[in-house]
C-alpha positions as CSV (number, residue, x, y, z in Angstrom):
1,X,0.0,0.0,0.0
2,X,1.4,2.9,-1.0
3,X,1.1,6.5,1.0
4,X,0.8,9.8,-0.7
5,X,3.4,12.5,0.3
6,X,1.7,15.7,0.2
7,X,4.3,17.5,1.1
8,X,5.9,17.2,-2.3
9,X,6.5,21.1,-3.4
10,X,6.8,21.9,-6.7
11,X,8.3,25.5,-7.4
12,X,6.9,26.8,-10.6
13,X,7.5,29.7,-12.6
14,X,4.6,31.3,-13.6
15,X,6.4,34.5,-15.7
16,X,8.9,34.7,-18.0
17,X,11.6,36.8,-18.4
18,X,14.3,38.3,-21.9
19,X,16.4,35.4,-22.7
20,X,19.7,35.8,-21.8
21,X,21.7,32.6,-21.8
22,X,21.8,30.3,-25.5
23,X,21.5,27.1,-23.5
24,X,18.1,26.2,-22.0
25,X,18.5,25.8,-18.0
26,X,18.6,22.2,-17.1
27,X,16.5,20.8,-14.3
28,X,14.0,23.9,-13.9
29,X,10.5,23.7,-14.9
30,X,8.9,27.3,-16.6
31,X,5.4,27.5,-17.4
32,X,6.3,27.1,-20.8
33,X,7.9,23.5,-19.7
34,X,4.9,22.0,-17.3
35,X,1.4,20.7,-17.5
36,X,2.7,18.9,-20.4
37,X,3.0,15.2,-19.3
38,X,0.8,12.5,-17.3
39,X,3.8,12.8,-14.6
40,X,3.8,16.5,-14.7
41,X,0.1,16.4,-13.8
42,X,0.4,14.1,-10.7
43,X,3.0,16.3,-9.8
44,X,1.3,19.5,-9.7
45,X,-1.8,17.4,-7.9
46,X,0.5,16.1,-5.7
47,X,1.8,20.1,-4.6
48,X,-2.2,21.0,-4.5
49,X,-2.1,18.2,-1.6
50,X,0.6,19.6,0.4
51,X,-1.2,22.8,2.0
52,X,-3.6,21.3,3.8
53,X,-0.8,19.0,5.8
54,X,0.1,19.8,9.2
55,X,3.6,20.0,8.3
56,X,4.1,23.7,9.6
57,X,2.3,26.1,12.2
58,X,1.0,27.9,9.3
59,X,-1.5,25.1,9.5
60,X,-3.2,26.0,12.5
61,X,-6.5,25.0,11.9
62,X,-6.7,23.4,15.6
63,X,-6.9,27.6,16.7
64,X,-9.6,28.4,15.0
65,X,-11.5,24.8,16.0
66,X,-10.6,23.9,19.4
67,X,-8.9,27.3,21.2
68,X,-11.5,29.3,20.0
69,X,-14.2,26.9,21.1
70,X,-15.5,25.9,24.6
71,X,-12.9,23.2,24.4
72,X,-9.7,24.4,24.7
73,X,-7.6,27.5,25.8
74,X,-4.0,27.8,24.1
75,X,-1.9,26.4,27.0
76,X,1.3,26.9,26.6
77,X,4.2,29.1,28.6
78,X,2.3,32.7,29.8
79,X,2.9,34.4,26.8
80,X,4.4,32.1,24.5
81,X,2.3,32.9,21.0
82,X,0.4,35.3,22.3
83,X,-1.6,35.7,19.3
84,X,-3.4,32.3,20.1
85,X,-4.7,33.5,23.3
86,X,-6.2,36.9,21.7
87,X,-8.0,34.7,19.0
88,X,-9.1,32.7,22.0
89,X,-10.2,36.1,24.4
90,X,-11.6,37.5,20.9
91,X,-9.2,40.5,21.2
92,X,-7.3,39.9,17.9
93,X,-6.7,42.4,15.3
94,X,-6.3,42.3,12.1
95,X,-2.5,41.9,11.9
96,X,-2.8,38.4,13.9
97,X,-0.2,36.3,12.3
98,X,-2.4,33.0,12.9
99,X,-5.1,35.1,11.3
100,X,-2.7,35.6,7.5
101,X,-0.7,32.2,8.2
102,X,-4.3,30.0,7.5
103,X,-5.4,32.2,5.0
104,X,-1.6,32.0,2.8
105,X,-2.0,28.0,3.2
106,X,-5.6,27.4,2.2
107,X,-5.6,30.3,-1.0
108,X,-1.7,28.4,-1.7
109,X,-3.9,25.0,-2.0
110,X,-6.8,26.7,-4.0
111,X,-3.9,28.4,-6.4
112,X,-2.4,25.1,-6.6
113,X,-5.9,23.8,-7.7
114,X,-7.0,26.0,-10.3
115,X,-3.5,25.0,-12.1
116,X,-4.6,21.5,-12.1
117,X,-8.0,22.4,-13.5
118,X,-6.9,24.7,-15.6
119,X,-3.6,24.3,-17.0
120,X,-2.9,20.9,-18.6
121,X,-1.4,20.9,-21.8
122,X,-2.1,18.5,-24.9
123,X,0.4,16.1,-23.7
124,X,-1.9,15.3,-21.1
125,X,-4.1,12.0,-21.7
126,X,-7.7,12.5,-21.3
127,X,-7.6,9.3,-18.7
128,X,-5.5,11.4,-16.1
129,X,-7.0,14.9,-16.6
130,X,-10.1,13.2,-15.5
131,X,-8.6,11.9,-12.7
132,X,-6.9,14.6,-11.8
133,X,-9.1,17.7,-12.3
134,X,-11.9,15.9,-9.8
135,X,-9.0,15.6,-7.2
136,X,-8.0,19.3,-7.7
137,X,-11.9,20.2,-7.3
138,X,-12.0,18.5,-4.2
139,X,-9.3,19.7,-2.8
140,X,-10.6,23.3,-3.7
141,X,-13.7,22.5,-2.3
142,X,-11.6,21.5,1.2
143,X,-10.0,24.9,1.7
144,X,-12.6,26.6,0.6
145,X,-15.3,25.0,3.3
146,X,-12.5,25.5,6.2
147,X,-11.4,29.5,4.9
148,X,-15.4,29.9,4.4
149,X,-16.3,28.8,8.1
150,X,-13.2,31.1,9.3
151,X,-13.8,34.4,7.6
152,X,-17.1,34.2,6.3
153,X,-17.3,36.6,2.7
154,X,-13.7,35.7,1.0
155,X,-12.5,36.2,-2.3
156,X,-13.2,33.7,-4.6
157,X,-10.6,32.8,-7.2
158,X,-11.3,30.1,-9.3
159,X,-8.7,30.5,-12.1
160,X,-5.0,31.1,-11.7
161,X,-4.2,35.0,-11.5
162,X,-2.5,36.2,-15.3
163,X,-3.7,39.3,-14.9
164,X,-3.8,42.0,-12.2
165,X,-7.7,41.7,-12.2
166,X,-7.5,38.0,-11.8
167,X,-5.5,38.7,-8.7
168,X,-7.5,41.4,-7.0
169,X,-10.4,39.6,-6.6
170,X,-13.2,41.1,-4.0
171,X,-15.3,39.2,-1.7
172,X,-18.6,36.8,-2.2
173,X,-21.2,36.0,-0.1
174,X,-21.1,33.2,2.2
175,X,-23.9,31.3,0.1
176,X,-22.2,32.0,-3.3
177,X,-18.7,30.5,-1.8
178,X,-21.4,27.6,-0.6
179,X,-22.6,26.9,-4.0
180,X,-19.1,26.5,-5.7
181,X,-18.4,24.3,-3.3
182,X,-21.5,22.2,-4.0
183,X,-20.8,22.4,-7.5
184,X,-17.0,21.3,-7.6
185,X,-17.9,18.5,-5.0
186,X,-20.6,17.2,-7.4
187,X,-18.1,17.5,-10.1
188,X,-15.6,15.6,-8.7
189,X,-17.9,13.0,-7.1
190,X,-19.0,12.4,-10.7
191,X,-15.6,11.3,-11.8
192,X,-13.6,10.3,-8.7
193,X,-12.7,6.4,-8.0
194,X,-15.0,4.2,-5.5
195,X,-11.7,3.9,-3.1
196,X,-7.6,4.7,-3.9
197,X,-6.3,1.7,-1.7
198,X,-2.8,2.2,-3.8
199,X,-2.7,5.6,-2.4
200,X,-3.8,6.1,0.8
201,X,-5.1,9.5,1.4
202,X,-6.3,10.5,-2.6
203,X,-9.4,11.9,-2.5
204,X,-12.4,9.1,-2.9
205,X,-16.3,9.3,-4.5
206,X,-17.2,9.0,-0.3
207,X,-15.0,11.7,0.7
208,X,-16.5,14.2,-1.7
209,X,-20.2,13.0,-1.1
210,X,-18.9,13.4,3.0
211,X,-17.8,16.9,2.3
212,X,-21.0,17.3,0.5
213,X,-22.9,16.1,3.0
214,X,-21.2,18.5,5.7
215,X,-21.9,21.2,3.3
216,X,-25.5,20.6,3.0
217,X,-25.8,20.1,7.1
218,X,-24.0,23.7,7.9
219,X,-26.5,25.5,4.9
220,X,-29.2,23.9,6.8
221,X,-30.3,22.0,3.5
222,X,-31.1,18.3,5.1
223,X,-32.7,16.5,2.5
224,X,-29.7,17.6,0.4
225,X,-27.4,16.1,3.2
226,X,-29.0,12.7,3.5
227,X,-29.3,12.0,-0.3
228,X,-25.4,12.7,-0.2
229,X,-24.7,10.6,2.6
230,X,-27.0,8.1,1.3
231,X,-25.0,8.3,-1.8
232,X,-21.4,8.0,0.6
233,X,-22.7,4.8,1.9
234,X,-23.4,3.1,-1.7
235,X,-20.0,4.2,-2.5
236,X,-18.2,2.9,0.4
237,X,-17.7,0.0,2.7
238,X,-17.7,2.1,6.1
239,X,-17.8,0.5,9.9
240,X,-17.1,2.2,13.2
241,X,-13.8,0.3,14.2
242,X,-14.6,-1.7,17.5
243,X,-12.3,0.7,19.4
244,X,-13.0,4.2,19.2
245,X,-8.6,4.8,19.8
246,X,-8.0,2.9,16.6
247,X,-8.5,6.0,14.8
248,X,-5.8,8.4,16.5
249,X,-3.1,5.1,16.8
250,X,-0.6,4.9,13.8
251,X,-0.8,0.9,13.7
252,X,-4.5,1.2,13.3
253,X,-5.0,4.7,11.4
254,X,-6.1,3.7,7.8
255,X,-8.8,1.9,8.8
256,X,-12.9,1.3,7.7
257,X,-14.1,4.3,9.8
258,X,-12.0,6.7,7.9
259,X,-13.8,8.9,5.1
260,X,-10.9,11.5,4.2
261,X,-7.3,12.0,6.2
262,X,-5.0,13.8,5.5
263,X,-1.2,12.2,5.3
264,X,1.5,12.7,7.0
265,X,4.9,10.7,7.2
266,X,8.2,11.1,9.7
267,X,11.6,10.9,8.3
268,X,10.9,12.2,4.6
269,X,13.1,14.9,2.9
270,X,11.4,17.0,2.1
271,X,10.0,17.1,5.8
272,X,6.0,15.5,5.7
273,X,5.5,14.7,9.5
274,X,3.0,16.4,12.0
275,X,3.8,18.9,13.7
276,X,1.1,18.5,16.3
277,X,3.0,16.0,18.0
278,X,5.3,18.5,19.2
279,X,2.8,21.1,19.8
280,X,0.3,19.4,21.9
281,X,2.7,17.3,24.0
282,X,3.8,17.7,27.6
283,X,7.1,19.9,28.3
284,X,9.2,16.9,29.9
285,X,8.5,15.5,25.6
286,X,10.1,18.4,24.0
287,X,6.2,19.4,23.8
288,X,5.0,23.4,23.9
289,X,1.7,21.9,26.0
290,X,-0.7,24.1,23.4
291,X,-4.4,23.4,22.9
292,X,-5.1,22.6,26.4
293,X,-8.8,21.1,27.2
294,X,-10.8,22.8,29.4
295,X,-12.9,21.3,32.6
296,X,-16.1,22.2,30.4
297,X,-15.1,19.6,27.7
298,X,-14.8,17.2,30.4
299,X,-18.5,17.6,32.1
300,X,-19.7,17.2,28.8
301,X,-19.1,13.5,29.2
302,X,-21.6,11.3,30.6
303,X,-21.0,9.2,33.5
304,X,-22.1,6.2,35.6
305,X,-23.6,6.2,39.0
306,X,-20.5,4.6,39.7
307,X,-18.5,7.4,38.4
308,X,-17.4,5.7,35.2
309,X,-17.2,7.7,32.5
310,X,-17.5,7.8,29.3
311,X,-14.6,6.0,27.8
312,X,-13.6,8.3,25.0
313,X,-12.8,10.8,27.5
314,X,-9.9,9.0,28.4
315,X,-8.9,8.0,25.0
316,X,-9.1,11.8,24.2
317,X,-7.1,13.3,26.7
318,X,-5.4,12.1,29.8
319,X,-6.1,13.4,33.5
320,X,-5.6,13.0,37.3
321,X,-5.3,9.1,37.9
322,X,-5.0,8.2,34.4
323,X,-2.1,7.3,32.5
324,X,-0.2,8.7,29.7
325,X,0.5,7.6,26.0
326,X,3.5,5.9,27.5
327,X,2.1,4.0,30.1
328,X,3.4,6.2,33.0
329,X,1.4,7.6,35.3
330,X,-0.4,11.5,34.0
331,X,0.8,14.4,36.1
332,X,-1.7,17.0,36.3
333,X,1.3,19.4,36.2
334,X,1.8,19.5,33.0
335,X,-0.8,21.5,31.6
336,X,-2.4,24.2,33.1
337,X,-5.7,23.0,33.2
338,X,-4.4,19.9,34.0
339,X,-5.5,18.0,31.1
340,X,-3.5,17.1,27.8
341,X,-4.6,15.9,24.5
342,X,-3.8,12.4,23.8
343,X,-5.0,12.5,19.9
344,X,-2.6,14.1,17.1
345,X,0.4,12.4,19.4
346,X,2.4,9.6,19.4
347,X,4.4,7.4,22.4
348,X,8.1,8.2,22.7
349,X,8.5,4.7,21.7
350,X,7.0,5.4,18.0
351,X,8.7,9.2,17.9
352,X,11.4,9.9,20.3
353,X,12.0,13.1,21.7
354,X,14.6,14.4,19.7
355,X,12.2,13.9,16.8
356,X,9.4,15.2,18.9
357,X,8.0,17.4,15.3
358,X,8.0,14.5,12.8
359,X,5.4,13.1,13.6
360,X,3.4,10.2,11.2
361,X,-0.3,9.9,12.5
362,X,-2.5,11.4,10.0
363,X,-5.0,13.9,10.7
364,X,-8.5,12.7,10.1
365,X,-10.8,15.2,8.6
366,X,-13.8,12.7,8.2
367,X,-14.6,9.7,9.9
368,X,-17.6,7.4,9.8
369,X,-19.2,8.1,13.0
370,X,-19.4,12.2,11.6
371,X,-21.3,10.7,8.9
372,X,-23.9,8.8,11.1
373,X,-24.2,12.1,13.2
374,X,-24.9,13.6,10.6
375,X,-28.1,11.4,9.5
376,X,-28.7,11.7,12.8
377,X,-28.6,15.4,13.2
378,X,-30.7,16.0,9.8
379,X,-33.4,13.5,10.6
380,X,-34.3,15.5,13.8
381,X,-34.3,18.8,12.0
382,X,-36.5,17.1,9.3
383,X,-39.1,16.3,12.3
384,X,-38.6,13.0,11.6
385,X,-36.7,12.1,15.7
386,X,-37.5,8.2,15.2
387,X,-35.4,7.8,12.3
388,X,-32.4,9.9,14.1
389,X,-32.1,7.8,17.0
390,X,-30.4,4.7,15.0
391,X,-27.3,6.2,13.7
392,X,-27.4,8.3,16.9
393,X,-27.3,4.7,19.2
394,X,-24.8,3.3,16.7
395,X,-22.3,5.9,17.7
396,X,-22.8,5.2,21.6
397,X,-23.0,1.7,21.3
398,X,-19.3,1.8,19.7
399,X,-18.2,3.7,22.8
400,X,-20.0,1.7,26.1
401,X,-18.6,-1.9,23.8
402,X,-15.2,-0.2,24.1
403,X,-15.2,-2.7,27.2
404,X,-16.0,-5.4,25.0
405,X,-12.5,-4.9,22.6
406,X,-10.3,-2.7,24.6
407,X,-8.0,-5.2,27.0
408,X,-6.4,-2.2,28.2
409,X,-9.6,-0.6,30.0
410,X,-10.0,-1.2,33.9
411,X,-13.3,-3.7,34.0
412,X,-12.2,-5.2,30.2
413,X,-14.9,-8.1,29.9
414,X,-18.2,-6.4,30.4
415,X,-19.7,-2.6,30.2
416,X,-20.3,-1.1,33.2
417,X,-24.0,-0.7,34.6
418,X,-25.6,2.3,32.9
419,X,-22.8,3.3,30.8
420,X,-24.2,5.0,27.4
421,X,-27.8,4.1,27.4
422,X,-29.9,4.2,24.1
423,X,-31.2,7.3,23.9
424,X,-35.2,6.8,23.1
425,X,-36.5,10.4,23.3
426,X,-38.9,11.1,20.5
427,X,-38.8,15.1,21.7
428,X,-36.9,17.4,18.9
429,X,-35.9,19.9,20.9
430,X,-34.0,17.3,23.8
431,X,-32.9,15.2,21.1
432,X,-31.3,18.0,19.4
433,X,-29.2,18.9,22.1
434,X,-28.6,15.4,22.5
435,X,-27.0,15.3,19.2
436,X,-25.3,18.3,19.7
437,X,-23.4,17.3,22.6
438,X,-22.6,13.6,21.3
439,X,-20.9,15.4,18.6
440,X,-18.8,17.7,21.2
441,X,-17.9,13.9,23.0
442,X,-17.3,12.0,19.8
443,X,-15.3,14.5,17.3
444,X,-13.9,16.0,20.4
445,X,-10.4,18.0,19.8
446,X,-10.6,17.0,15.8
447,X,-11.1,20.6,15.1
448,X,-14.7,21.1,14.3
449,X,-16.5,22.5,17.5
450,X,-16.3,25.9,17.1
451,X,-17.5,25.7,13.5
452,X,-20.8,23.7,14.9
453,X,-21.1,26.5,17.6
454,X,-21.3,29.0,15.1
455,X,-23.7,27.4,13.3
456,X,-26.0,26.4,16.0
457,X,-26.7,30.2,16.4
458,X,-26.3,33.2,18.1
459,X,-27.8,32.1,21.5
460,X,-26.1,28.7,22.1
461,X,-22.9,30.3,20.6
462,X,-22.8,32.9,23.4
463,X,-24.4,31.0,26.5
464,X,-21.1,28.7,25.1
465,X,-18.4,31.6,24.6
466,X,-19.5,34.8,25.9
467,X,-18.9,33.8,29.8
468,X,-15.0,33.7,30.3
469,X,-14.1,35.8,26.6
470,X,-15.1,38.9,24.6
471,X,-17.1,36.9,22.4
472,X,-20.4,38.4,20.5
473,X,-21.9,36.7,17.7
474,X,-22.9,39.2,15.6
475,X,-18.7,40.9,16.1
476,X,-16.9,37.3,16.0
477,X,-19.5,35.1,14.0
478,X,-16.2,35.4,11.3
479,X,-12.9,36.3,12.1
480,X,-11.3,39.6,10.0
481,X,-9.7,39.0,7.1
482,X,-6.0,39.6,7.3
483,X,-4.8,43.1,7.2
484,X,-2.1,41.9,4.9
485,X,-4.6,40.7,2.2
486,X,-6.4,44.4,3.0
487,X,-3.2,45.7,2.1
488,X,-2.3,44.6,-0.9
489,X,-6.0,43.3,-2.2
490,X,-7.1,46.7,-3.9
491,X,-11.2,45.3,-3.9
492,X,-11.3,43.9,-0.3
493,X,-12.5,47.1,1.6
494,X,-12.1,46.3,5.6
């Protein structure tokens, strides 16, 4: 089985200049010399991969959907990157660095995109600018879903920039950004394979029909969400892996419940690993102890009468009495809320600490279990609360039979009394909150909660945010577009 490095950078000259030498440079590509070849074209898919890898801080997608949520606050030294902490208070400017870093990676991948779509020469055989154009409309579809849930109205840019006009491109409504997005997804479902076993991580006909269905869930358009998840699950063999851990383990990572991850890989020059190893891990690691979870993540768990809890709290983080990815006992110590994250990082015994920041565990963007939320989610809104509550019971049965698989779990053998009952209310209203916080438990710290609190509304936003920051919907419901791409954007008026 064969991985795809997407952090494979190809550097690409997009001008041309007076000729000056007689012999032709050897070795450099022009834009007179690419996009002419089958290889060239995997290549320049392969760069329009790279961006959205978690290969550099400037992929910190984890601000924007755990710090700035209910979940997390940036951890960390007192004052190391201080700019995290004023996108988590909501007292960021404009000139935020965290703010322009996310915004250069994501419009780099849509760039990258539109030269796949776009550019392909002759030389190219029909076959493989099939294949490769639906890729490239994914991926464009990716970024823009994540920079469209960030910042709201955005540029869009769907060709590459010749001209000055091409470049200076002013905003579109949210709903407009929305549509493209529905249209390249349906694109490239049309023409993507069923599954790329050969190369892990290659955009699937599920993933785009998962995106879709996400799409359709945030817009609020549910019929349009289950006919695409209906469509994901005749295009896919998906199962929720008997233990919910399998998913953030490296032995166990490319598994049945995955829909779309994104690949990493440690050792590789040039550099592919995760970063988030490193940033998320304890000091005594070589860790900088960022994206610390909060006390309110943890009461969103349910527990026993008997105090048992919810085993995917342990498998998401580690806490007093519990141990860490090593097997040694977890000291509260070492974060300041005294909780770390045990997903995104890896044992010393898989990554030591002197390679603490190449890290191989891919970062899942879509797993099965988001899919059956989902159909659970737009069931309920539909009126239709009967039909939710079996992909909603599927979900929580996986978790309570974690004692069923899991050797490593205290009481291995049977589930505890209680533990994750069915849920059998026929209510909307009580099984929409229901839903809401199985997907806080279940998705917990994979970088989508403040996107669903946003979504939910102004009210459950604030009773959510507003407490302990300077959050107010109708201020923060977006983040400000960077000052730089004010700056030099001559149609993007602040």
């Amino acid at each position: 089985m064969k991985k795809i490095l997407i952090s494979a950078i190809i550097i690409l000259s997009l001008g041309s200049c007076s000729k000056f030498l007689d012999e032709e440079m050897q070795g450099i590509y022009t834009s007179q010399t690419f996009y002419k070849t089958d290889n060239h074209a995997e290549l320049a898919l392969t760069a329009a991969y790279q961006p959205m890898a978690f290969s550099s801080i400037n992929n910190a997608l984890w601000v924007f959907g755990d710090v700035a949520s209910d979940d997390a606050i940036k951890g960390g030294n007192p004052g190391d990157q201080s700019e995290i902490e004023f996108i988590e208070q909501f007292t960021y400017t404009r000139d935020n660095g965290f703010l322009l870093n996310i915004w250069k990676r994501y419009y780099e991948g849509i760039s990258r995109s539109n030269d796949v779509i776009h550019r392909l020469g002759e030389g190219v055989s029909e076959e493989m600018k099939t294949k490769v154009v639906a890729e490239a409309k994914f991926l464009r579809a990716y970024y823009y879903f994540h920079l469209v849930n960030i910042f709201g109205e955005i540029p869009l840019k769907l060709v590459p920039a010749y001209s000055t006009e091409e470049l200076h491109v002013g905003v579109s409504p949210v709903d407009v950004i929305y549509q493209q997005i529905v249209d390249d997804l349906t694109d490239a479902a049309a023409q993507l394979p069923e599954s790329n076993s050969f190369q892990v991580g290659r955009a699937t006909k599920a993933a785009a029909f998962g995106l879709l269905a996400k799409v359709e869930l945030f817009r609020e358009n549910y019929d349009a969400c289950l006919n695409a998840i209906e469509s994901l699950e005749s295009n896919g063999t998906f199962a929720l892996e008997d233990v919910y851990s399998n998913n953030f383990n490296w032995l166990t990572q490319d598994n049945q419940e995955v829909v779309f991850a994104v690949q990493h890989l440690s050792g590789q020059e040039p550099f592919a690993g995760n970063v988030m190893n490193q940033w998320f891990a304890p000091q005594h690691e070589n860790g900088y102890f960022f994206n610390a979870p909060v006390q309110a993540f943890v009461d969103a768990f349910e527990k026993t009468p008997a105090d048992i809890y919810d085993p995917r709290l342990d498998y998401t983080l580690a806490r007093e009495g519990s141990k860490w990815i090593n097997g040694e006992d977890y000291d509260p110590a070492w974060s300041p809320t005294g909780y770390s994250l045990r997903k995104h990082q890896q044992p010393l015994n898989e990554i030591p600490v002197g390679t603490k920041g190449d890290g191989d565990l891919d970062y899942i963007f879509m797993r099965y279990a988001e899919v059956l939320l989902m159909k659970a989610e737009a069931r309920n809104e539909l009126g239709r609360p009967i039909d939710a509550l079996a992909p909603l019971n599927l979900v929580r049965k996986r978790a309570r039979e974690s004692y069923l698989y899991d050797e490593n779990l205290q009481g291995f053998g049977s589930i505890p009394e209680e533990l994750l009952p069915d849920i059998t209310t026929l209510i909307q209203n009580e099984l929409r909150e229901i839903i809401r916080n199985e997907r806080r438990v279940e998705l917990g710290f994979e970088f989508h909660r403040f996107f669903d609190l946003m979504r939910y509304g102004k009210t459950y936003a604030e009773s959510k945010l507003s407490n302990n920051t300077s959050f107010n919907y109708d201020q923060h419901r977006y983040f400000s577009i960077p000052q730089n791409e004010i700056d030099i954007n001559l149609n993007i008026n602040p």
